[in-house]
PyMOL Python script that loads the backbone (N, CA, C, O; Angstrom):
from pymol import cmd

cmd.read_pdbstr("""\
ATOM      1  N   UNK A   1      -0.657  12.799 -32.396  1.00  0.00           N
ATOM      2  CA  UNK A   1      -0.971  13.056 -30.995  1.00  0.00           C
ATOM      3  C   UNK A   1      -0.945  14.547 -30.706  1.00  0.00           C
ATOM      4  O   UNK A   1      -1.844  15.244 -30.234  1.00  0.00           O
ATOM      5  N   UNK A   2       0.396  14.917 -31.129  1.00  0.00           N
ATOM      6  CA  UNK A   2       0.310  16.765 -30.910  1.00  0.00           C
ATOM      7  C   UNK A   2      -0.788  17.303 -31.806  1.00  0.00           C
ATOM      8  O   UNK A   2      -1.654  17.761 -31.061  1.00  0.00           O
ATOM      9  N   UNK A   3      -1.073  17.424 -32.846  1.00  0.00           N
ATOM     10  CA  UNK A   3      -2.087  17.430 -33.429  1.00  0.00           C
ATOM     11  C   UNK A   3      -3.537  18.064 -32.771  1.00  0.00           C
ATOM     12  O   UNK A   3      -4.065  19.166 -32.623  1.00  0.00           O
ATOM     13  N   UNK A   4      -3.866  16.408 -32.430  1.00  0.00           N
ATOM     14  CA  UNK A   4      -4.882  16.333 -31.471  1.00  0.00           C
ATOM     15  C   UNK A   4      -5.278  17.274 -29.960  1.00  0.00           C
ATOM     16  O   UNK A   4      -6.202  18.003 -29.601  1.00  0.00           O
ATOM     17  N   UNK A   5      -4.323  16.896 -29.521  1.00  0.00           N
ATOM     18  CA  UNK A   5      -3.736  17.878 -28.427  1.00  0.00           C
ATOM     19  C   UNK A   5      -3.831  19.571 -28.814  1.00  0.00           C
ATOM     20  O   UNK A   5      -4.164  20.469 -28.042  1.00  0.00           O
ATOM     21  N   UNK A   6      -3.558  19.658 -29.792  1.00  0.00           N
ATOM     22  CA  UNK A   6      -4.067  21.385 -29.963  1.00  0.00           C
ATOM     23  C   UNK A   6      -4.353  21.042 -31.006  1.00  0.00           C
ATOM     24  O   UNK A   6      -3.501  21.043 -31.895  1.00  0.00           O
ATOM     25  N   UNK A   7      -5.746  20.604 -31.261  1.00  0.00           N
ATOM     26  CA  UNK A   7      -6.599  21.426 -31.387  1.00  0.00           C
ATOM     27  C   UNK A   7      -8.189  21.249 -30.308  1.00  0.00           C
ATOM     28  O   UNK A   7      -9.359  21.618 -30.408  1.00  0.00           O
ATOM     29  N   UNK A   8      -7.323  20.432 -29.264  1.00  0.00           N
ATOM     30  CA  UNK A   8      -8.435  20.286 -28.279  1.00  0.00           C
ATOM     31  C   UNK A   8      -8.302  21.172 -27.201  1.00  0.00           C
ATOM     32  O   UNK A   8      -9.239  21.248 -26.406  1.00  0.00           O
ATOM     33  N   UNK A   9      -7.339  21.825 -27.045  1.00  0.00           N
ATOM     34  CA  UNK A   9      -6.578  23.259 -26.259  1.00  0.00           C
ATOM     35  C   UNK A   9      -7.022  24.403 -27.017  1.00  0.00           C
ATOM     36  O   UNK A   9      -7.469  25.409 -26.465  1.00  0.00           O
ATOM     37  N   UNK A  10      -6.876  24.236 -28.679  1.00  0.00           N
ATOM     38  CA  UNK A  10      -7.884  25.513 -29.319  1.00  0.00           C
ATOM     39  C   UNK A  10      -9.314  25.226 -29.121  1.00  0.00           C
ATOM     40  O   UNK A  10      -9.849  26.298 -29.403  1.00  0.00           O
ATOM     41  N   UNK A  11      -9.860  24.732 -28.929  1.00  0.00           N
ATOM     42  CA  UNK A  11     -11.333  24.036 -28.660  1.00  0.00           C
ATOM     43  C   UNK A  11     -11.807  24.450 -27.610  1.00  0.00           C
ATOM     44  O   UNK A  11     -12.749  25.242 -27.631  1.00  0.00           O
ATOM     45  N   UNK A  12     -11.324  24.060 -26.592  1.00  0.00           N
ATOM     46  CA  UNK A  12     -11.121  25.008 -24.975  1.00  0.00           C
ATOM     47  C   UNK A  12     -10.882  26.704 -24.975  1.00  0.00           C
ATOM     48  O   UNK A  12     -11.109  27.448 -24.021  1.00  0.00           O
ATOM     49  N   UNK A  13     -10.512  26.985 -25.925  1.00  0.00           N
ATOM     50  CA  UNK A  13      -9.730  28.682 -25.866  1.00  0.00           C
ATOM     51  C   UNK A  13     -11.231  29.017 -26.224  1.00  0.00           C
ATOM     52  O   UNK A  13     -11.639  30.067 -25.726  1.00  0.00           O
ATOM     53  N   UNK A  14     -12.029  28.383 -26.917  1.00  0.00           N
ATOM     54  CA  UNK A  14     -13.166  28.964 -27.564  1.00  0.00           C
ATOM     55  C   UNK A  14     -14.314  28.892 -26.518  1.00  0.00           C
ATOM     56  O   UNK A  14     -15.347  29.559 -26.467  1.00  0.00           O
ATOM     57  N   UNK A  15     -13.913  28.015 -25.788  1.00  0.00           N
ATOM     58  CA  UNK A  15     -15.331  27.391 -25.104  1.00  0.00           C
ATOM     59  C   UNK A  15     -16.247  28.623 -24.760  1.00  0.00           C
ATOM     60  O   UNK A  15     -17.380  28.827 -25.197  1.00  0.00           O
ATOM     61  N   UNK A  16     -15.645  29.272 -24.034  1.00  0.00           N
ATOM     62  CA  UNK A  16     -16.721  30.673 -23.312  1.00  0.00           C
ATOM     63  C   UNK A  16     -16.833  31.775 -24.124  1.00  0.00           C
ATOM     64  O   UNK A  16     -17.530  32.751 -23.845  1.00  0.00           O
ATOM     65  N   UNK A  17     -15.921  31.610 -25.499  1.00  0.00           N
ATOM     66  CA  UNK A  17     -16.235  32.734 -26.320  1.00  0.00           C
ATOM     67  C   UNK A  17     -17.634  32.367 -27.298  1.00  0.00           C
ATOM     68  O   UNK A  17     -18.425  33.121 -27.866  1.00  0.00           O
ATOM     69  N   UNK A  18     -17.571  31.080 -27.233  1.00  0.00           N
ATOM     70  CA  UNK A  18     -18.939  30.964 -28.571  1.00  0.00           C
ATOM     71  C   UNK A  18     -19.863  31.297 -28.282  1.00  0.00           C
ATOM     72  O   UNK A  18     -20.626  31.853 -29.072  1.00  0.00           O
ATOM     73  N   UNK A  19     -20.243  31.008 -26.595  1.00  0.00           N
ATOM     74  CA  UNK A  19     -21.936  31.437 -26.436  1.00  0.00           C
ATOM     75  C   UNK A  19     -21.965  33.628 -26.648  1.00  0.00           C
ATOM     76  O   UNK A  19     -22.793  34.497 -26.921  1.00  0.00           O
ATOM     77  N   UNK A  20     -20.337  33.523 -26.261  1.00  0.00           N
ATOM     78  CA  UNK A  20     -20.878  35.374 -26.443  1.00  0.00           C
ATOM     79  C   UNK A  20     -20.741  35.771 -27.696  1.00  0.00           C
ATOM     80  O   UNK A  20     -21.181  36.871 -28.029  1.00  0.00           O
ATOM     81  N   UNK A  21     -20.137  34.979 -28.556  1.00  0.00           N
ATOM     82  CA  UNK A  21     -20.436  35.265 -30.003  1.00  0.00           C
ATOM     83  C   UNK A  21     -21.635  35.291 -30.829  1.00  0.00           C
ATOM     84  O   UNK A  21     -21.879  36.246 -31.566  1.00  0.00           O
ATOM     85  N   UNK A  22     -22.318  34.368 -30.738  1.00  0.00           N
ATOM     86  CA  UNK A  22     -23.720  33.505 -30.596  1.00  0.00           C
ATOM     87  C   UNK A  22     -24.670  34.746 -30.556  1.00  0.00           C
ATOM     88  O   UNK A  22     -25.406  35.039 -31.498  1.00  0.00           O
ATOM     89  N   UNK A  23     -24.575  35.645 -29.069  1.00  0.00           N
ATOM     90  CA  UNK A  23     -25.433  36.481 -28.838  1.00  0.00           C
ATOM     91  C   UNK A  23     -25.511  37.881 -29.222  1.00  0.00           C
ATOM     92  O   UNK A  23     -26.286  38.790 -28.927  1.00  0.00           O
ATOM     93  N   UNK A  24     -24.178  37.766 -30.186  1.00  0.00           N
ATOM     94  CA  UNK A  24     -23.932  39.232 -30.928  1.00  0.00           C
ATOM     95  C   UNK A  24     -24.249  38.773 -32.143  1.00  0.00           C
ATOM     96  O   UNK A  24     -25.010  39.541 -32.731  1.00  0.00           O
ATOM     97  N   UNK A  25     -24.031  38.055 -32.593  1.00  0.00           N
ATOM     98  CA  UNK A  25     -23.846  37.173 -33.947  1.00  0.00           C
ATOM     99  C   UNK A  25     -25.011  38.138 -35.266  1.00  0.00           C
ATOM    100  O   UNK A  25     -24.987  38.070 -36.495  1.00  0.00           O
ATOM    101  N   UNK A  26     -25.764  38.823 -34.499  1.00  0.00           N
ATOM    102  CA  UNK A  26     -26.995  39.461 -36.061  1.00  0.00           C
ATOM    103  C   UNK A  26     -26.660  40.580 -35.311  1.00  0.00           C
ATOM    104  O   UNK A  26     -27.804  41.034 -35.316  1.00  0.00           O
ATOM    105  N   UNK A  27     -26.066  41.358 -34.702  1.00  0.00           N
ATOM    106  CA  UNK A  27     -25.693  42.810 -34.646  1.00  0.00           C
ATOM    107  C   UNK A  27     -24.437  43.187 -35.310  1.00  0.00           C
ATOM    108  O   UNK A  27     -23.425  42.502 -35.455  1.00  0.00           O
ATOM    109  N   UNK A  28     -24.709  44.582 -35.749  1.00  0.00           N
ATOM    110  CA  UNK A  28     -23.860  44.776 -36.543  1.00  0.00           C
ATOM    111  C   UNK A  28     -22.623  45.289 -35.642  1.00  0.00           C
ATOM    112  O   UNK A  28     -22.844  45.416 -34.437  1.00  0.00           O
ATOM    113  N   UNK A  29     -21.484  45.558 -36.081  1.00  0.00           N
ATOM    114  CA  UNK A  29     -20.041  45.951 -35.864  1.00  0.00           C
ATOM    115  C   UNK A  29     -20.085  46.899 -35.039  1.00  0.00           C
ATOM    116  O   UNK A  29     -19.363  46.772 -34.050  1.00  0.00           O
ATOM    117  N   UNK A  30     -20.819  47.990 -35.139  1.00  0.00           N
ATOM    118  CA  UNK A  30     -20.890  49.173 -34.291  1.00  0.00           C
ATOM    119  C   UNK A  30     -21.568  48.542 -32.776  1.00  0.00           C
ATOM    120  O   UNK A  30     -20.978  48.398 -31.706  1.00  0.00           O
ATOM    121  N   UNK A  31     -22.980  48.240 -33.107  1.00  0.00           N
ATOM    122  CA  UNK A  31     -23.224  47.751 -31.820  1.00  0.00           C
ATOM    123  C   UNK A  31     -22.637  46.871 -30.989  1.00  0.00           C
ATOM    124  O   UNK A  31     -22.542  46.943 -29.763  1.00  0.00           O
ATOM    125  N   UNK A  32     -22.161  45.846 -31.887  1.00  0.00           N
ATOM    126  CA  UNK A  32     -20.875  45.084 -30.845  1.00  0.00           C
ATOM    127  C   UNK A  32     -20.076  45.508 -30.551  1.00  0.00           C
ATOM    128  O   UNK A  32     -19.368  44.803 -29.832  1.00  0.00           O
ATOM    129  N   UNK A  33     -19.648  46.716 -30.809  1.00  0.00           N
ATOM    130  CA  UNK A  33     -18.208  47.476 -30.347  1.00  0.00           C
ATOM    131  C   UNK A  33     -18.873  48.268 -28.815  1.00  0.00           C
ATOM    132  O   UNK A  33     -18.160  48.715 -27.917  1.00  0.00           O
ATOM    133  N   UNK A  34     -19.924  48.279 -28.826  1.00  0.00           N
ATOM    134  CA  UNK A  34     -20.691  49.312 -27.273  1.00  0.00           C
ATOM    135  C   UNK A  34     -21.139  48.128 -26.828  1.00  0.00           C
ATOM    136  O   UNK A  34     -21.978  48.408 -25.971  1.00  0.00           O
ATOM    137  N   UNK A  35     -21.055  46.983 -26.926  1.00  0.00           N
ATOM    138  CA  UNK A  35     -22.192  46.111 -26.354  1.00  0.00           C
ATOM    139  C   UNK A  35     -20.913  45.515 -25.251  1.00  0.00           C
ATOM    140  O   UNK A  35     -19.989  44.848 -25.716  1.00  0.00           O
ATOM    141  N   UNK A  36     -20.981  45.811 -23.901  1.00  0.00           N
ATOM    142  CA  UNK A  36     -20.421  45.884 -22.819  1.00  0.00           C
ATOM    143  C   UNK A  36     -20.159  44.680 -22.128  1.00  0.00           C
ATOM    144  O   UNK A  36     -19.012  44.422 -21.764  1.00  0.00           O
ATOM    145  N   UNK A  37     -21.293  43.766 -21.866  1.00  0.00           N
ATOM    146  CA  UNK A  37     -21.307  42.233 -21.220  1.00  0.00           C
ATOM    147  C   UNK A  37     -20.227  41.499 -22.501  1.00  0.00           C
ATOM    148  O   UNK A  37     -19.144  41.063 -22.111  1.00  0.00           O
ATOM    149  N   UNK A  38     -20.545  41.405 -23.860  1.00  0.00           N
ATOM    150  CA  UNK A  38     -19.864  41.197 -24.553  1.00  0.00           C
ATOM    151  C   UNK A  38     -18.111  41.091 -24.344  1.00  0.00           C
ATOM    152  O   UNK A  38     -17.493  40.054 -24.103  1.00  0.00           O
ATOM    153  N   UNK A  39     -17.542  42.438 -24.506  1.00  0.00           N
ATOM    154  CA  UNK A  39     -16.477  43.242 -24.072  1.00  0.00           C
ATOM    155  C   UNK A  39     -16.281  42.221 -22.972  1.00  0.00           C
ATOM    156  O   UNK A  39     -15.495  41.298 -23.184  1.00  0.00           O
ATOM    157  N   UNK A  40     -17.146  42.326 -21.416  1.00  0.00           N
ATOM    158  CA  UNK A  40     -16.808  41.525 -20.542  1.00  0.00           C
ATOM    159  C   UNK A  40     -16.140  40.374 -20.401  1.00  0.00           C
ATOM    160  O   UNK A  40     -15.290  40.132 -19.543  1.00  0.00           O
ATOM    161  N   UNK A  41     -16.676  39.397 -21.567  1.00  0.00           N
ATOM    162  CA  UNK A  41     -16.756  37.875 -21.464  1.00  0.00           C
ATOM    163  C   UNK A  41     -15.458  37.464 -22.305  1.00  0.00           C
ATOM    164  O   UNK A  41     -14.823  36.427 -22.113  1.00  0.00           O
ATOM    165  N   UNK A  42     -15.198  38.317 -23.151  1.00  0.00           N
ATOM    166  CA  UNK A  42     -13.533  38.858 -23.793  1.00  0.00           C
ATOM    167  C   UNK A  42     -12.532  39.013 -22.843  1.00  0.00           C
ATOM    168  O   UNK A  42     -11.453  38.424 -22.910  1.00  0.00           O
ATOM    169  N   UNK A  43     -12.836  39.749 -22.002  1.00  0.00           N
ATOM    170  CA  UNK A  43     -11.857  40.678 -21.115  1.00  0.00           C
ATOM    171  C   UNK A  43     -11.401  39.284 -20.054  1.00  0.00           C
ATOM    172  O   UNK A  43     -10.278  38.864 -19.773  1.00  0.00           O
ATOM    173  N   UNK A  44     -12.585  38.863 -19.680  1.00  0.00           N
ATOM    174  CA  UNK A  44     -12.333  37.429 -18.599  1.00  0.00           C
ATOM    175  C   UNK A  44     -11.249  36.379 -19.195  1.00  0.00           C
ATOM    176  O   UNK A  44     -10.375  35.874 -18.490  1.00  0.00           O
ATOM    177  N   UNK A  45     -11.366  36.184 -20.205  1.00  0.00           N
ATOM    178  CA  UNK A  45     -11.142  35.003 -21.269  1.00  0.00           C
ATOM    179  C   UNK A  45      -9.114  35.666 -20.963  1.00  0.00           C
ATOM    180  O   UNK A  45      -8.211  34.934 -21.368  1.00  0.00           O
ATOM    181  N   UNK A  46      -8.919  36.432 -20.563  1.00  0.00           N
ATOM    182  CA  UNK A  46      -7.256  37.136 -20.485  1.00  0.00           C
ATOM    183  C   UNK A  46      -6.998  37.519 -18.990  1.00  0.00           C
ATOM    184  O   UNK A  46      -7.638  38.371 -18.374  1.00  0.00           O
ATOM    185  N   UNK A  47      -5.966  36.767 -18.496  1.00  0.00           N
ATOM    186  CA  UNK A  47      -5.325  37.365 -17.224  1.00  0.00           C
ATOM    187  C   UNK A  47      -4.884  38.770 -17.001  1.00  0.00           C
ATOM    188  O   UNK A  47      -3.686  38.639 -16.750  1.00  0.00           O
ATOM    189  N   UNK A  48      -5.145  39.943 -16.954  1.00  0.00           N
ATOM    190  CA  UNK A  48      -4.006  41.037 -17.160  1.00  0.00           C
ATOM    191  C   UNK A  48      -4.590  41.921 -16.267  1.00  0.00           C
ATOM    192  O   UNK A  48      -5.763  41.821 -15.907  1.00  0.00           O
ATOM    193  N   UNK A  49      -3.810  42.802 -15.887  1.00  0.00           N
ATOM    194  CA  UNK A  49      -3.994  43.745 -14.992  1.00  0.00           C
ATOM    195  C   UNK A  49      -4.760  45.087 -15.376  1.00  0.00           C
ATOM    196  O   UNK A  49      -4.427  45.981 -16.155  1.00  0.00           O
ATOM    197  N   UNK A  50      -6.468  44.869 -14.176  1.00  0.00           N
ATOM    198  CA  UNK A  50      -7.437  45.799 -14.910  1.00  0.00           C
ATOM    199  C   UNK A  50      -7.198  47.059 -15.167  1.00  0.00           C
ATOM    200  O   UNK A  50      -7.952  47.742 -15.860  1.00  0.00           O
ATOM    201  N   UNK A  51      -5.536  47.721 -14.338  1.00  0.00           N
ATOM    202  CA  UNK A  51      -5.697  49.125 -14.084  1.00  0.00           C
ATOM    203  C   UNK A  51      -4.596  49.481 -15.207  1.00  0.00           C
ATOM    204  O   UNK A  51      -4.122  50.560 -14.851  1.00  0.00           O
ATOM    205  N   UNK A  52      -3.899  49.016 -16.545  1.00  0.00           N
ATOM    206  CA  UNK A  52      -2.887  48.911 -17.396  1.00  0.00           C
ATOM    207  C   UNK A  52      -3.923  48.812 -18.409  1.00  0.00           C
ATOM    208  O   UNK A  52      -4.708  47.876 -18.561  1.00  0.00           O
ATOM    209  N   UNK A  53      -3.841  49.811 -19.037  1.00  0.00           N
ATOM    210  CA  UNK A  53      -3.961  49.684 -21.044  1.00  0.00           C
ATOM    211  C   UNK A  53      -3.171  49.718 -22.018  1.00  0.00           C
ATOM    212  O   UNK A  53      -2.743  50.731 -22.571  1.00  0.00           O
ATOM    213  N   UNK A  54      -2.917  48.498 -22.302  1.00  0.00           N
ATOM    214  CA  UNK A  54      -1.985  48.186 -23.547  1.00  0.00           C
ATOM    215  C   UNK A  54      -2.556  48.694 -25.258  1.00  0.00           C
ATOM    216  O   UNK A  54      -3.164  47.995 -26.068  1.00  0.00           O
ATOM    217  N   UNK A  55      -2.218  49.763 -25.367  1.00  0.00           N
ATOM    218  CA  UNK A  55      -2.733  49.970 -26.892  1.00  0.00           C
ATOM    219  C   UNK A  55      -1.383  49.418 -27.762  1.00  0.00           C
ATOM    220  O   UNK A  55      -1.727  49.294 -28.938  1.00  0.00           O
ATOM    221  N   UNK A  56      -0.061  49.074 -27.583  1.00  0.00           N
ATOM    222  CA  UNK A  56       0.756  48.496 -28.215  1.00  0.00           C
ATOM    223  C   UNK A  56       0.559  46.810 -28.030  1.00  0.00           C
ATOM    224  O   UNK A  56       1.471  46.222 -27.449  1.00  0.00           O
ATOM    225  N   UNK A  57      -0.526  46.079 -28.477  1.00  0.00           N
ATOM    226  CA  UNK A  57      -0.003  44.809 -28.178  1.00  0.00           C
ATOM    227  C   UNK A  57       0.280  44.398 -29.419  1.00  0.00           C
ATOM    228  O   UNK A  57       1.124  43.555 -29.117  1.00  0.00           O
ATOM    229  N   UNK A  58       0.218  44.352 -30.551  1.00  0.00           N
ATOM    230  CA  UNK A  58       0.809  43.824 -31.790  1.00  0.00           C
ATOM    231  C   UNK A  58       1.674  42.816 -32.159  1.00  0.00           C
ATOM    232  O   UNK A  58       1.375  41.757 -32.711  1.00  0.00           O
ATOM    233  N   UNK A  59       3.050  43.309 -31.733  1.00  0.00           N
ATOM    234  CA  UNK A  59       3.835  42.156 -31.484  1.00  0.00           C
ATOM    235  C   UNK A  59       4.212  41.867 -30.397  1.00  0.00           C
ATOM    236  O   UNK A  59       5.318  41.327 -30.398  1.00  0.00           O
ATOM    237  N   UNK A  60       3.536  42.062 -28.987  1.00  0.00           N
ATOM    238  CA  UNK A  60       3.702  41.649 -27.852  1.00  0.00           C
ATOM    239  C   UNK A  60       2.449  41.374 -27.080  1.00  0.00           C
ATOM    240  O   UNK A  60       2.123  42.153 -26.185  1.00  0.00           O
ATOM    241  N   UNK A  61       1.715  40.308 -27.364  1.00  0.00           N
ATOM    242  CA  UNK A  61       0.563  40.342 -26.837  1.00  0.00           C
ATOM    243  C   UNK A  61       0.100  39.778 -25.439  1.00  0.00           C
ATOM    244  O   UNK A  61       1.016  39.080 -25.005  1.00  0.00           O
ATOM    245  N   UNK A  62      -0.920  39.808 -24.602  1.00  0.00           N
ATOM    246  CA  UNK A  62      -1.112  39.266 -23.853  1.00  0.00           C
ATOM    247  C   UNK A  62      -1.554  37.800 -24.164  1.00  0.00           C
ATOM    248  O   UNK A  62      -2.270  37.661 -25.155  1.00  0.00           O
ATOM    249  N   UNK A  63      -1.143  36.437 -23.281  1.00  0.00           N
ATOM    250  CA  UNK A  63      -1.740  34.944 -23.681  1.00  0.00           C
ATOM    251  C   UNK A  63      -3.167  35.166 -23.072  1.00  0.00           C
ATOM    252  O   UNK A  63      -3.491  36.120 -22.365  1.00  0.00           O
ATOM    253  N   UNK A  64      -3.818  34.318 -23.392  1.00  0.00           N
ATOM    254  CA  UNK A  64      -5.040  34.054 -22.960  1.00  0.00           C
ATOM    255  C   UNK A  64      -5.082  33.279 -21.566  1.00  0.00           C
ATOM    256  O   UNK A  64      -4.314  32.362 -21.275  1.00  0.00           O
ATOM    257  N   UNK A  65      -6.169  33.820 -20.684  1.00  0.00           N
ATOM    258  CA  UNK A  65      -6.334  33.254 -19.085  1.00  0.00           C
ATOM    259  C   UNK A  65      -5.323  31.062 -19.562  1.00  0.00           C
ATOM    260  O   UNK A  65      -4.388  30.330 -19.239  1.00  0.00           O
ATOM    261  N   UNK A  66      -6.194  31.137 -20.223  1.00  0.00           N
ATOM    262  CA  UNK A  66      -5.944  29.026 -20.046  1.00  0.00           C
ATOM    263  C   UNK A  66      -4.239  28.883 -20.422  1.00  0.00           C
ATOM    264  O   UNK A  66      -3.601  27.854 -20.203  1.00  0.00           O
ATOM    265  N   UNK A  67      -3.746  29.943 -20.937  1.00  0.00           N
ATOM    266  CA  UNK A  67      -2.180  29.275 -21.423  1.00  0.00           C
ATOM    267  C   UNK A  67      -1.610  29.681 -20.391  1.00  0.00           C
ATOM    268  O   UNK A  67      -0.844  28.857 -19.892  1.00  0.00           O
ATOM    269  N   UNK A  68      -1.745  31.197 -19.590  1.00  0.00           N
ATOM    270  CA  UNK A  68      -1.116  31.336 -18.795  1.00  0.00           C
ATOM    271  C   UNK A  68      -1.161  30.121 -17.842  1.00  0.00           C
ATOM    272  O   UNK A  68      -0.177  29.663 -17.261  1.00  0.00           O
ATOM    273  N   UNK A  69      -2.181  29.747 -17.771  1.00  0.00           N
ATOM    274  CA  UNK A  69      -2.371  28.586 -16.383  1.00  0.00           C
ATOM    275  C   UNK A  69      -1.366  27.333 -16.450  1.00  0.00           C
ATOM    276  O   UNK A  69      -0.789  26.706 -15.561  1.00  0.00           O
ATOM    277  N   UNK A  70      -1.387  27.174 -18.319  1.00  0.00           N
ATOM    278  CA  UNK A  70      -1.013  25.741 -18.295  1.00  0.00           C
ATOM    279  C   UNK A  70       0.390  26.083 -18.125  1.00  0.00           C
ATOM    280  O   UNK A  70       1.113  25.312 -17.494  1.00  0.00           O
ATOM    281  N   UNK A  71       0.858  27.178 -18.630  1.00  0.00           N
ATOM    282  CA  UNK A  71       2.172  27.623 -18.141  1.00  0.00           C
ATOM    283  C   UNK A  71       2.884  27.441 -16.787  1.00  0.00           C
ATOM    284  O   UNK A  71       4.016  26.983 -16.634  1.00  0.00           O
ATOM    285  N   UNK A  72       1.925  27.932 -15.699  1.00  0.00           N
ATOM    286  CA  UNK A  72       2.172  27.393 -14.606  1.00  0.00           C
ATOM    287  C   UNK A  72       2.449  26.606 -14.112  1.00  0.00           C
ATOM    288  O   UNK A  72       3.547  26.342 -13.623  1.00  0.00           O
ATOM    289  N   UNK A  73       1.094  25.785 -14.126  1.00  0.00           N
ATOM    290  CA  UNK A  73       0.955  24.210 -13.992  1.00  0.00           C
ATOM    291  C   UNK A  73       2.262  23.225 -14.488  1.00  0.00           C
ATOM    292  O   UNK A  73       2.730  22.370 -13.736  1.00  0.00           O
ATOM    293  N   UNK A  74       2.805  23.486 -15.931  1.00  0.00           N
ATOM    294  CA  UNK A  74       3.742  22.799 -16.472  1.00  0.00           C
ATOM    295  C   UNK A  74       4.844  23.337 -15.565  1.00  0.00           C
ATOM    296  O   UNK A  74       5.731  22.490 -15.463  1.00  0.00           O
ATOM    297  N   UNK A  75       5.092  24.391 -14.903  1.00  0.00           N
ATOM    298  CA  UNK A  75       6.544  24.939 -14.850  1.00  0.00           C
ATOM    299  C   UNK A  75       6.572  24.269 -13.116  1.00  0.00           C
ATOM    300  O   UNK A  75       7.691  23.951 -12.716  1.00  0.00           O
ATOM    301  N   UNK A  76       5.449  24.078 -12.190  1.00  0.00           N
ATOM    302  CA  UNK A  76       4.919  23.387 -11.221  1.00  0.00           C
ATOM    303  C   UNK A  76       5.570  21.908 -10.994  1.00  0.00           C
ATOM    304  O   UNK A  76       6.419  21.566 -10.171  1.00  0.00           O
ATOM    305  N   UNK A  77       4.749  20.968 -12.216  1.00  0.00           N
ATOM    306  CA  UNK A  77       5.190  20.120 -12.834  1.00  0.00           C
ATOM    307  C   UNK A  77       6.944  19.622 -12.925  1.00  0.00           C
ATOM    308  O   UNK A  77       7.381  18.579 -12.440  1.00  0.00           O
ATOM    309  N   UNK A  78       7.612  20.472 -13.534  1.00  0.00           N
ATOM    310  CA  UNK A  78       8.646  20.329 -13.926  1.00  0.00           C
ATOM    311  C   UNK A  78       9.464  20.658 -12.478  1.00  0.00           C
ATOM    312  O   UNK A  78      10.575  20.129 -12.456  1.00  0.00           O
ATOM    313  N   UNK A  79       9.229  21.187 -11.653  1.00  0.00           N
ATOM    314  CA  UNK A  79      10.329  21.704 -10.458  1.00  0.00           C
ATOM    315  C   UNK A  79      10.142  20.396  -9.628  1.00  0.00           C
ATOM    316  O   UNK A  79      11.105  19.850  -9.090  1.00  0.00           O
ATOM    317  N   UNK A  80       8.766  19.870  -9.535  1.00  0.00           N
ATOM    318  CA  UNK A  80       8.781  18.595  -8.763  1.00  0.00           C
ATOM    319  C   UNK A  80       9.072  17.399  -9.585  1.00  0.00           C
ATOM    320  O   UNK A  80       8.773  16.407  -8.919  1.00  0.00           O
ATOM    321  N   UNK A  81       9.623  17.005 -10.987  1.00  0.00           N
ATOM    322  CA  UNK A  81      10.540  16.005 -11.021  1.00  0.00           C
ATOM    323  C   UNK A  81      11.149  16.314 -12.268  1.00  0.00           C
ATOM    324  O   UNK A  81      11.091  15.688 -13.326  1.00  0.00           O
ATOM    325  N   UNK A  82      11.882  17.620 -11.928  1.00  0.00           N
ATOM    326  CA  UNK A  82      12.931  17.910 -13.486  1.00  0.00           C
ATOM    327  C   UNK A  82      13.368  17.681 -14.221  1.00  0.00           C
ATOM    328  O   UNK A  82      13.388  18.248 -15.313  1.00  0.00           O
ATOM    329  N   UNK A  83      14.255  16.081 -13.629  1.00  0.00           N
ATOM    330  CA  UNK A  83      14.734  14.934 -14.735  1.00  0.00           C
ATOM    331  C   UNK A  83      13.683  14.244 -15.783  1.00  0.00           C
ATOM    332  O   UNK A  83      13.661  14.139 -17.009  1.00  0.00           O
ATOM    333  N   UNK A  84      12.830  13.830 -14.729  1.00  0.00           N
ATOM    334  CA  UNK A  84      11.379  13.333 -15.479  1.00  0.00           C
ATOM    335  C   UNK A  84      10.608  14.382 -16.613  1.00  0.00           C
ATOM    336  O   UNK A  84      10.309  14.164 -17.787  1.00  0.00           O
ATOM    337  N   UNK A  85      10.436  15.458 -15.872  1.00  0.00           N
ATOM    338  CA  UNK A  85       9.237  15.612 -16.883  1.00  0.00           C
ATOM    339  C   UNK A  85      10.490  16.310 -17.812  1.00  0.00           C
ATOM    340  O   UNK A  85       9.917  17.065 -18.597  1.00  0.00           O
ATOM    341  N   UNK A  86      11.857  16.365 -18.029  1.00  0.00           N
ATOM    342  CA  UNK A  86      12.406  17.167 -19.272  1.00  0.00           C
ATOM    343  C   UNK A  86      12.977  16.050 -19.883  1.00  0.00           C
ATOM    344  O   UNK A  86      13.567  16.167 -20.957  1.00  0.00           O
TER     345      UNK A  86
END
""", "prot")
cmd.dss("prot")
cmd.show_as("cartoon", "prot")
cmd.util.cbc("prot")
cmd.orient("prot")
């Protein structure tokens, strides 16, 4: 069941990245590194604050827009029936 469950949550993480992959997919490395809408559709795909540049993320990275959410959602979840959902 967990299994299943992620890898249908990794499945989702991808969803909006494939079509922008797709459209870089025969350019080479350099041009995808300037190719901007690209960059964009990356940048969306992560919650974080536009006016902060993290050049240290390595071992501290930002989650992606969908985990932060489910993060929420679960922690939401859990305050309205604590016993239950733990």
């Amino acid at each position: 069941m967990m299994a299943l469950l992620s890898s249908s949550v990794v499945a989702s993480l991808f969803e909006n990245l494939n079509p922008a992959n797709l459209k870089v997919s025969h350019r080479s490395p350099e041009e995808v590194a300037v190719n901007e809408d690209f960059w964009a559709t990356i940048q969306r795909s992560f919650s974080v604050t536009l006016g902060i540049v993290d050049l240290n993320n390595g071992g501290v990275s930002r989650s992606p827009r969908m985990v932060t959410e489910a993060f929420v959602r679960y922690t939401w979840q859990q305050e309205d029936a604590t016993a239950y959902a733990m």
